[in-house]
VOKE-175805 format. One line per 4 residues: number of its first residue (from 0); their letters; for each residue z, x, y negated of N, C-alpha, C, O. Coordinates in pm, 1 decimal. Example, Ala and Ser with C-alpha at 12.3 -4.5 7.8 and 13.67 -1.06 7.14 Angstrom:
% residues 2
0 = as = 780.0,1319.0,569.0,780.0,1230.0,450.0,780.0,1320.0,330.0,846.5,1423.6,331.9; 708.0,1285.0,225.0,714.0,1367.0,106.0,787.0,1290.0,-3.0,803.9,1340.9,-113.8 .
//
This chain:
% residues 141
0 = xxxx = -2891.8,-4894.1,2314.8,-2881.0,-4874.4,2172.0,-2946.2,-4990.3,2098.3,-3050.4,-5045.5,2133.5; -2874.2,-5019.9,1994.2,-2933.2,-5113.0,1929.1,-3043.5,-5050.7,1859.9,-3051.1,-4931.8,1828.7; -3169.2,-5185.6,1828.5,-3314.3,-5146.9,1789.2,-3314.2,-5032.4,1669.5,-3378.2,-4927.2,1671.5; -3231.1,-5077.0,1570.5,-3220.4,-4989.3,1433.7,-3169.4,-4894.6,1443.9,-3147.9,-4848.6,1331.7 .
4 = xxxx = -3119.1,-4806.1,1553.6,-3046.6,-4663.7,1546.7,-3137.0,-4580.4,1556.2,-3248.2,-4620.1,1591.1; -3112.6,-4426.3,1524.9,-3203.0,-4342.0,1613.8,-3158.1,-4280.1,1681.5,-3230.2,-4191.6,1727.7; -3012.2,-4287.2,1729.6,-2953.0,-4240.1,1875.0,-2782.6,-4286.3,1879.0,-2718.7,-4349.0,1794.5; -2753.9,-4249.1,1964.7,-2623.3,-4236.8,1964.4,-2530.7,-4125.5,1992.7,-2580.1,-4020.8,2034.4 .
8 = xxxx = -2375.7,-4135.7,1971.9,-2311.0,-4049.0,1946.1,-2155.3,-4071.9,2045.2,-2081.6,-4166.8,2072.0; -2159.9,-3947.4,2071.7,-2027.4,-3970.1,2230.0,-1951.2,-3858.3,2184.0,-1993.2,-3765.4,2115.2; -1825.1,-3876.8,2231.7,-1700.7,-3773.4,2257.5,-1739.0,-3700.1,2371.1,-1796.3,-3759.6,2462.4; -1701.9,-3507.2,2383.8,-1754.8,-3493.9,2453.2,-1663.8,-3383.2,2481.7,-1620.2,-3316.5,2387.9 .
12 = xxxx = -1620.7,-3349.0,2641.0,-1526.2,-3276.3,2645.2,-1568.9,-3151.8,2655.3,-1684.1,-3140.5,2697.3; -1481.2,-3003.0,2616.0,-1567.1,-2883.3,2590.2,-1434.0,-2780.8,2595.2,-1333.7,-2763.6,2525.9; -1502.4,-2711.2,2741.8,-1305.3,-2647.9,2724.8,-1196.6,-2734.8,2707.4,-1177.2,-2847.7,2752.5; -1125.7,-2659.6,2630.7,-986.5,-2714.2,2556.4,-985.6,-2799.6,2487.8,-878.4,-2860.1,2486.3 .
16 = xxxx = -1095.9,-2853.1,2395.7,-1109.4,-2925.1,2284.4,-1284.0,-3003.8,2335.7,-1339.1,-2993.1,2445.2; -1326.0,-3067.5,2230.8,-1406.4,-3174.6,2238.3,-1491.4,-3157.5,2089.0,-1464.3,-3137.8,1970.5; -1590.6,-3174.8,2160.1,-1705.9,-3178.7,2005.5,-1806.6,-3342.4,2028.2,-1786.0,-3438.9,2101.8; -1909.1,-3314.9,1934.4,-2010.7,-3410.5,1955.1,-2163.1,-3428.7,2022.4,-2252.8,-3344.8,2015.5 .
20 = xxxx = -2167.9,-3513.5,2065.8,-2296.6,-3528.8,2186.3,-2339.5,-3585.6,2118.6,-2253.9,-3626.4,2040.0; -2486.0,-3638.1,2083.7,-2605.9,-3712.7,2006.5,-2657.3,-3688.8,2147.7,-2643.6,-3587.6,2216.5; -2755.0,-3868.0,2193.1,-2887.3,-3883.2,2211.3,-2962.5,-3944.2,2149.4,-2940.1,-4059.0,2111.0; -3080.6,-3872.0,2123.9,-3172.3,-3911.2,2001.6,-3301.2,-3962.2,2042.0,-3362.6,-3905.6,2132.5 .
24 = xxxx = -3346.4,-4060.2,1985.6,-3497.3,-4106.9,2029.9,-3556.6,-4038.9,2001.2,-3624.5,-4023.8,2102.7; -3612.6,-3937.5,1894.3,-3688.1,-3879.7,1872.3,-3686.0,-3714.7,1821.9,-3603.1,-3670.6,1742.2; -3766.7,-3654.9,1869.1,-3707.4,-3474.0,1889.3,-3653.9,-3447.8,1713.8,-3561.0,-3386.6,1661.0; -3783.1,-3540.9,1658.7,-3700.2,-3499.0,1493.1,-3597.6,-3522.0,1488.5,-3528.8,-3438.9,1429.2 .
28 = xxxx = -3528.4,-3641.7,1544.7,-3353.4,-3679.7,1489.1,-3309.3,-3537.7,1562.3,-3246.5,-3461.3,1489.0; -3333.6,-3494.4,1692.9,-3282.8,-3413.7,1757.7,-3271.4,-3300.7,1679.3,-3160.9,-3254.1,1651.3; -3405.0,-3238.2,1630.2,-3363.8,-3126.6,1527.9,-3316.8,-3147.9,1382.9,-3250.5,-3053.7,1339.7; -3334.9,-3243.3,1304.0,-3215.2,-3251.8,1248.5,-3034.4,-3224.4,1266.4,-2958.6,-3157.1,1196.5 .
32 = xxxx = -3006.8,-3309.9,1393.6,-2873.0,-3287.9,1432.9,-2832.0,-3152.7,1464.1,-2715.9,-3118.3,1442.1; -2944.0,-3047.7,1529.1,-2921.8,-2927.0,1569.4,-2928.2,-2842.8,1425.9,-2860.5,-2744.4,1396.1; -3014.8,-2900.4,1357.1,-2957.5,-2831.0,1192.2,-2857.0,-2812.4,1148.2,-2807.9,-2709.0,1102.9; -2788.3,-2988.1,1165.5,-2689.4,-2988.9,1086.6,-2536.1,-2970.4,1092.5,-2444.0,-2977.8,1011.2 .
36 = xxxx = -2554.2,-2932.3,1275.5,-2442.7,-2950.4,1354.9,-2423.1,-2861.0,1488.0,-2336.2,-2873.0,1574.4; -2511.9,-2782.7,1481.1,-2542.6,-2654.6,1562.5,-2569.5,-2724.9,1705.8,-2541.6,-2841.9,1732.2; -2623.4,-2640.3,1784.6,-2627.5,-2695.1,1951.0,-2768.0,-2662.3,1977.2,-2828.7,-2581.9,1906.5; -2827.2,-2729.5,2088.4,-2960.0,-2708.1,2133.4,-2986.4,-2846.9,2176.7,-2898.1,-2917.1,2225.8 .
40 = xxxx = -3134.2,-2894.8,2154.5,-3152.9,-3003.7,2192.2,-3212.9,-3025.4,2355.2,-3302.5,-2944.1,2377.9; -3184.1,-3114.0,2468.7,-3238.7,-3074.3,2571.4,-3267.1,-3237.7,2584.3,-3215.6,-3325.6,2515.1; -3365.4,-3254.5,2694.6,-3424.3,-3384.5,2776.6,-3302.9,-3449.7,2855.0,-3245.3,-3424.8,2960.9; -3291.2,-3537.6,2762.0,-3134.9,-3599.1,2863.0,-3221.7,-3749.0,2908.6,-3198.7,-3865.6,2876.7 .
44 = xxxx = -3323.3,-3692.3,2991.4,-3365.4,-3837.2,3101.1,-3384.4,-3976.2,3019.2,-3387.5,-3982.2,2896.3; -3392.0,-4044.9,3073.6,-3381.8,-4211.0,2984.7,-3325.6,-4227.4,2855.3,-3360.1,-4327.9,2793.3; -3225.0,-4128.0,2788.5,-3171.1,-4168.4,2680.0,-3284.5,-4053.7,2558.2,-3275.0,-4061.5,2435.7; -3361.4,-3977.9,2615.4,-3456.9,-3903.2,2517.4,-3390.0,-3753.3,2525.6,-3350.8,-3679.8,2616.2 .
48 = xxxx = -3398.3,-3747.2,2375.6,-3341.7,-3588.6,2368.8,-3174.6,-3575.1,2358.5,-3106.3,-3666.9,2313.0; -3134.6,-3486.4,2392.3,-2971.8,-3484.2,2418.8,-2958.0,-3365.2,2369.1,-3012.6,-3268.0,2421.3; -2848.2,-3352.7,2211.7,-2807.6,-3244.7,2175.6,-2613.8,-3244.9,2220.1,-2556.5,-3353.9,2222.0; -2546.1,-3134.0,2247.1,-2415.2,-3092.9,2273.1,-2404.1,-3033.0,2174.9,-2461.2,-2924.6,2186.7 .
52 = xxxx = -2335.6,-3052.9,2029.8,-2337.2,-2983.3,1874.5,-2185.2,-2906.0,1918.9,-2128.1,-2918.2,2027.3; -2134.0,-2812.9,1784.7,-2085.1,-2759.7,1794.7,-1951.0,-2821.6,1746.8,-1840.1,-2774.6,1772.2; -1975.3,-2929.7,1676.5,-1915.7,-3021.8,1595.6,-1800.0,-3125.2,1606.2,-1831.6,-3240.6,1634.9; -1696.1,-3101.2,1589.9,-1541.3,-3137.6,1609.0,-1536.3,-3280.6,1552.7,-1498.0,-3385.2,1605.1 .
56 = xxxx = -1596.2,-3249.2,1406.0,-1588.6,-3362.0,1331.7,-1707.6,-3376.5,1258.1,-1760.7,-3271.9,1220.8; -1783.9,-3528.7,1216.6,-1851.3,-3545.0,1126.1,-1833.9,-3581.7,975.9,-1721.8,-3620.8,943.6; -1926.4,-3574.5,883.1,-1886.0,-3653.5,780.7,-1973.6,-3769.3,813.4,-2082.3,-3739.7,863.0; -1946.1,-3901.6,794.6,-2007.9,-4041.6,771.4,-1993.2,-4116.5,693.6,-1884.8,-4123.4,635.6 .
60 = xxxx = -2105.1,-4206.7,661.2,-2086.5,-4335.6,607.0,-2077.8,-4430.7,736.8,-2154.3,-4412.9,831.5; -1984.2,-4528.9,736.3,-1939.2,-4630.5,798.4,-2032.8,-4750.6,776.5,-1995.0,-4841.3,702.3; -2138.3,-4755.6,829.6,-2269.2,-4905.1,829.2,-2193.5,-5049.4,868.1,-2209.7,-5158.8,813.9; -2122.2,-5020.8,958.6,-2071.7,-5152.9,1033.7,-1997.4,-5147.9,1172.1,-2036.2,-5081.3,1268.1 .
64 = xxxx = -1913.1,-5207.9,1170.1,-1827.7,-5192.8,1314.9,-1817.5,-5325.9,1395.8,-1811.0,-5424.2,1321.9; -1815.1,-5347.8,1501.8,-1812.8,-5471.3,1601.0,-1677.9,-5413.4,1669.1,-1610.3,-5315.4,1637.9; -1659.6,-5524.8,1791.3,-1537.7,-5482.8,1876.9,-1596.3,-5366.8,1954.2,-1513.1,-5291.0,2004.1; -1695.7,-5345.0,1969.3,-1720.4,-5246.6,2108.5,-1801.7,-5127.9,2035.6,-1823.6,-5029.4,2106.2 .
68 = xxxx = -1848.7,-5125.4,1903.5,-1942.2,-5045.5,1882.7,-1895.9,-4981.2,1721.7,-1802.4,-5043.2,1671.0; -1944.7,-4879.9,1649.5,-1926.0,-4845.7,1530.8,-2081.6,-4797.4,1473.0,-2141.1,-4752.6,1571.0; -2137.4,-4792.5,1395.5,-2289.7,-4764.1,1344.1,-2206.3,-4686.0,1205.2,-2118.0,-4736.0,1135.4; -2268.6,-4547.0,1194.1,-2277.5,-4472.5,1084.2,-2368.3,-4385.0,1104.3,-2415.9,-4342.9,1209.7 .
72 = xxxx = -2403.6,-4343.5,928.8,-2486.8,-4242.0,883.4,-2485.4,-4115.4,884.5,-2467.7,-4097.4,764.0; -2491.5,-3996.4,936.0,-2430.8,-3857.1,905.6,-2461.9,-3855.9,748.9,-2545.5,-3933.6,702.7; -2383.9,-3754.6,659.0,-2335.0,-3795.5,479.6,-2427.9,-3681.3,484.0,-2441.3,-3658.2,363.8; -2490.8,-3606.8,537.9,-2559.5,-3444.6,507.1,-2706.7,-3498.3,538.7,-2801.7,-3421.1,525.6 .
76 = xxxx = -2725.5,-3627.0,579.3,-2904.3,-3685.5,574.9,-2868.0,-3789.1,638.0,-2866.0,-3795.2,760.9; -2832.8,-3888.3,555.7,-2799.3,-4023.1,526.9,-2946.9,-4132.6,585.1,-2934.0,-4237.1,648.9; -3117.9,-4052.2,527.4,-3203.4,-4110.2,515.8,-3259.6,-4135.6,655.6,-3331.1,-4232.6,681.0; -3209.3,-4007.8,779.1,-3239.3,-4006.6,885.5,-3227.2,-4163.5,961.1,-3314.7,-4213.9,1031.5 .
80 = xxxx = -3102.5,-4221.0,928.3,-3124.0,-4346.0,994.3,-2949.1,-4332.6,1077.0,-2866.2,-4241.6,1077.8; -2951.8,-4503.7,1153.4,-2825.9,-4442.0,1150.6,-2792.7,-4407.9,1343.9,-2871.1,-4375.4,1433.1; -2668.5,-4429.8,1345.2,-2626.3,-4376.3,1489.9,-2502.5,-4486.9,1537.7,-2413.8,-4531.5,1464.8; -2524.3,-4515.1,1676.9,-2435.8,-4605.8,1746.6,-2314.5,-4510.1,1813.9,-2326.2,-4398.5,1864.5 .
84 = xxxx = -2213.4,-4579.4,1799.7,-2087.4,-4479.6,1871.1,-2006.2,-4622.8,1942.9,-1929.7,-4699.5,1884.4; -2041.4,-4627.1,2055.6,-1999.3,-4727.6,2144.4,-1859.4,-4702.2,2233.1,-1828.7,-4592.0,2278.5; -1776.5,-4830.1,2250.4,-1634.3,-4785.8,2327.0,-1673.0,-4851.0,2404.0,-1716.7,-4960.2,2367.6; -1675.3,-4820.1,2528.9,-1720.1,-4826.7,2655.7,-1616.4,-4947.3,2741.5,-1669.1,-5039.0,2804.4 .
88 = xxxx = -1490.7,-4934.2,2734.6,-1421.6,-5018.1,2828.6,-1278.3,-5061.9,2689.2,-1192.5,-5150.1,2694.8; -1302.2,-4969.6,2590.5,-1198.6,-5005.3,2494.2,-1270.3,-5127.0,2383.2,-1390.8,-5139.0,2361.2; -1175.7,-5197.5,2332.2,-1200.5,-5194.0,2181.1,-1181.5,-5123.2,2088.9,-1087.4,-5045.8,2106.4; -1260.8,-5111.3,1940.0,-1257.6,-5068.3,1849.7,-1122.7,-5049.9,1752.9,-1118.4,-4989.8,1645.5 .
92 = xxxx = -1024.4,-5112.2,1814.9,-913.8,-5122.6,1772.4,-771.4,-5016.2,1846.8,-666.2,-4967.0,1806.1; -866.6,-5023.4,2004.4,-736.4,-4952.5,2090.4,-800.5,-4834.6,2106.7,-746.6,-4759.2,2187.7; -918.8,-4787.7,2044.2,-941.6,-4665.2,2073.9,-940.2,-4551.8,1902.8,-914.3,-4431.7,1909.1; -967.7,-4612.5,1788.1,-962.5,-4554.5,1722.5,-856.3,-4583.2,1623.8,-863.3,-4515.6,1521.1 .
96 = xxxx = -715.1,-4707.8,1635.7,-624.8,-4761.8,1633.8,-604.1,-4810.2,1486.9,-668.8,-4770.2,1390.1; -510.7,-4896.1,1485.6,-466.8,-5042.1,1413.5,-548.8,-4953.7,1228.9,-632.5,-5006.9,1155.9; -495.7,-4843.0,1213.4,-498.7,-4790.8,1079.8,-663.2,-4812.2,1073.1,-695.7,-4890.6,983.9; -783.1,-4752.7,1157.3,-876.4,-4729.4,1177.7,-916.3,-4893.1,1128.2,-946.3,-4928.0,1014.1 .
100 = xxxx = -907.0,-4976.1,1245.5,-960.9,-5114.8,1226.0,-907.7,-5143.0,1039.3,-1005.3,-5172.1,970.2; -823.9,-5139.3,990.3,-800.6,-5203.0,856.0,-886.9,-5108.1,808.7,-989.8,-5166.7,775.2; -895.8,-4994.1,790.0,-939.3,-4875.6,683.8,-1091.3,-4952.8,709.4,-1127.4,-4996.6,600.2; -1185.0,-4982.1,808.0,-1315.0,-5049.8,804.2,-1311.9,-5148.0,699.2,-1376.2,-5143.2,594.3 .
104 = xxxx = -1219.0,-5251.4,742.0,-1246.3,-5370.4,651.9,-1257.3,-5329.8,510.9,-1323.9,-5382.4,421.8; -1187.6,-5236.7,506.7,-1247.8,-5152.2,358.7,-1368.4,-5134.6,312.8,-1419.6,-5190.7,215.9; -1426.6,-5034.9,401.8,-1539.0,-4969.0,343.6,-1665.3,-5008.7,294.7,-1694.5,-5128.2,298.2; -1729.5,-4941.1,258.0,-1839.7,-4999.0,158.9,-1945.5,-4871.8,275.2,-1899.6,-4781.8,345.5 .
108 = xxxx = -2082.3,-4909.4,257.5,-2150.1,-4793.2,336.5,-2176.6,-4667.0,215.1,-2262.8,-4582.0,237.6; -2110.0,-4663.9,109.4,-2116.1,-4529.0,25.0,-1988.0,-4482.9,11.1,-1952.5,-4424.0,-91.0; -1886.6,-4512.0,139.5,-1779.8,-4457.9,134.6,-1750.3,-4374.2,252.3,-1739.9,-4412.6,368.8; -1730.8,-4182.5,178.2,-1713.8,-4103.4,291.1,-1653.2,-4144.2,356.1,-1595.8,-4250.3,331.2 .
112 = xxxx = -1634.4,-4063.7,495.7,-1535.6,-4089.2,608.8,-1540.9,-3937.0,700.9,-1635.1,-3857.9,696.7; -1433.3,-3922.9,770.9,-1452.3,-3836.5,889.8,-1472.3,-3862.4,1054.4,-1372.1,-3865.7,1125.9; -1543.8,-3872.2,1084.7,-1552.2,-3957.1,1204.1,-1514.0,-3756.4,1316.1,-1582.5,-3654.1,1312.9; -1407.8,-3779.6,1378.9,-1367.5,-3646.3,1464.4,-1296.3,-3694.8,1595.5,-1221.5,-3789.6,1619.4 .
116 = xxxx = -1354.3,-3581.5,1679.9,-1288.7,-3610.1,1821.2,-1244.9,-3500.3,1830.0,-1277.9,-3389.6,1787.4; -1095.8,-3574.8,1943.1,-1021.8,-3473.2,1996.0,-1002.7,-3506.6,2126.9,-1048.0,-3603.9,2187.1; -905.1,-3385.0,2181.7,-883.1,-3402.6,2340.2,-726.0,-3475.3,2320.7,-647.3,-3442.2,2232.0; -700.8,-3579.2,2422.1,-567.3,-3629.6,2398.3,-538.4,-3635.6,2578.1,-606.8,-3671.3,2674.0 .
120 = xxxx = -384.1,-3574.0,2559.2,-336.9,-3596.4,2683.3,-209.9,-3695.1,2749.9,-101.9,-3718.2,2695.7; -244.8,-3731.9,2848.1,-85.9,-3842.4,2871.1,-75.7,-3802.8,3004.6,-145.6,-3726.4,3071.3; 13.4,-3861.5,3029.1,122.5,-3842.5,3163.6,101.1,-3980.1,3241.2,166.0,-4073.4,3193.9; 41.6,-4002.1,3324.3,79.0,-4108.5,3405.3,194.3,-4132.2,3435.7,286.5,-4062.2,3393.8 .
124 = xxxx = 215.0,-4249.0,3525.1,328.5,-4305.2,3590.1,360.3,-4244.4,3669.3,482.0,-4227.1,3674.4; 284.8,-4184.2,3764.1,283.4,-4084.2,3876.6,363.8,-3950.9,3867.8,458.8,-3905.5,3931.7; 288.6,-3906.3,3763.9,329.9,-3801.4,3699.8,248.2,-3695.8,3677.7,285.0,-3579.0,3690.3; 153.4,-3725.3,3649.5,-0.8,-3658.8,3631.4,-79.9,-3646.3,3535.9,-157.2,-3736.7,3504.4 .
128 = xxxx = -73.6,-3533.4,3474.9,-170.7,-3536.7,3347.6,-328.4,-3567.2,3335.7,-419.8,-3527.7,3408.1; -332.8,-3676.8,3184.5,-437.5,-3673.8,3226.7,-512.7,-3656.8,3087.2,-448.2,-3691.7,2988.3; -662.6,-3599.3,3064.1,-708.8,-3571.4,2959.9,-826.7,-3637.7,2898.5,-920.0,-3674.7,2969.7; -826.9,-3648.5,2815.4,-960.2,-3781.7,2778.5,-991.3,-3723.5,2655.0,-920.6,-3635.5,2605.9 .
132 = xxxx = -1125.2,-3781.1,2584.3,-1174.8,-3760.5,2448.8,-1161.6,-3890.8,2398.8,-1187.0,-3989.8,2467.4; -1118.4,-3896.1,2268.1,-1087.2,-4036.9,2207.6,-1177.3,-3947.8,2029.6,-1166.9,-3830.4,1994.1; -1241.9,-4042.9,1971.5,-1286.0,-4054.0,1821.8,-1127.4,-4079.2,1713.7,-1015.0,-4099.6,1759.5; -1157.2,-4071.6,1594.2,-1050.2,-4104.5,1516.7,-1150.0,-4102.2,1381.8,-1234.5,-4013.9,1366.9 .
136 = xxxx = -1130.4,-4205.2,1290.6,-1176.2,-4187.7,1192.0,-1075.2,-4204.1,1096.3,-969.5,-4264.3,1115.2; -1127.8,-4122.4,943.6,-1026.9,-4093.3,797.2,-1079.4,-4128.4,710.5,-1201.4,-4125.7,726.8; -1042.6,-4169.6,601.4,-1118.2,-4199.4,485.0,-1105.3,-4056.9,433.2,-992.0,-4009.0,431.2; -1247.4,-3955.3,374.9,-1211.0,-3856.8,285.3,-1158.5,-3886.9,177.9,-1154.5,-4002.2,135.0 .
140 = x = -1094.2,-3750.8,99.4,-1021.3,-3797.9,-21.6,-1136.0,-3775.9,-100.6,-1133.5,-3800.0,-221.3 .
//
């Protein structure tokens, strides 16, 4: 995580559908997030405290995006600080796609957003389904 976050934020698969994972440096970010986003906070080893929220989708402010990484604020305690949401083997472009990358070059960091995960499925070549969690972000109206 970069120095200025106070945790980060993963797609996370759950059943049928997919919510949000936070690891947080510090138990306060942790209970904040469990405030604001239901879940329980537990000791997730090296990365600190680890909450599993109940949470489909967030509201955010959009801080800044790189090719591999996205930094936003949750909009319900902005002051907390912000959060890293890293693409692991994708870019920022092939994972939250072409509309996503322009709609950034937009934003201002006082402009809502929905940052939400879902479960998406494809078919291999083979012929084999397969299921993944991918992010998507919206500009609110």
């Amino acid at each position: 995580m970069d120095r200025d976050t106070v945790g980060c934020a993963l797609a996370h698969a759950l059943g049928d559908g997919a919510v949000w994972r936070f690891a947080a440096l510090s138990s306060e970010v942790a209970s904040v997030v469990v405030g604001l986003l239901g879940g329980a906070a537990q000791n997730g080893g090296d990365s600190g405290l680890e909450v599993v929220t109940a949470a489909s989708a967030l509201r955010v402010y959009v801080l800044a995006a790189g090719e591999a990484a996205l930094y936003f604020r949750l909009a319900e305690s902005a002051a907390l600080g912000a959060f890293e949401l890293r693409f692991r083997h994708w870019s920022l472009v092939e994972v939250l796609g072409p509309e996503a990358g322009a709609l950034i070059d937009q934003l201002s960091d006082t402009t809502l957003c929905e940052l939400a995960v879902r479960s998406v499925d494809f078919t291999t070549l083979g012929g084999r389904i397969v299921r993944f969690t991918a992010p998507s972000l919206v500009r609110c109206p």
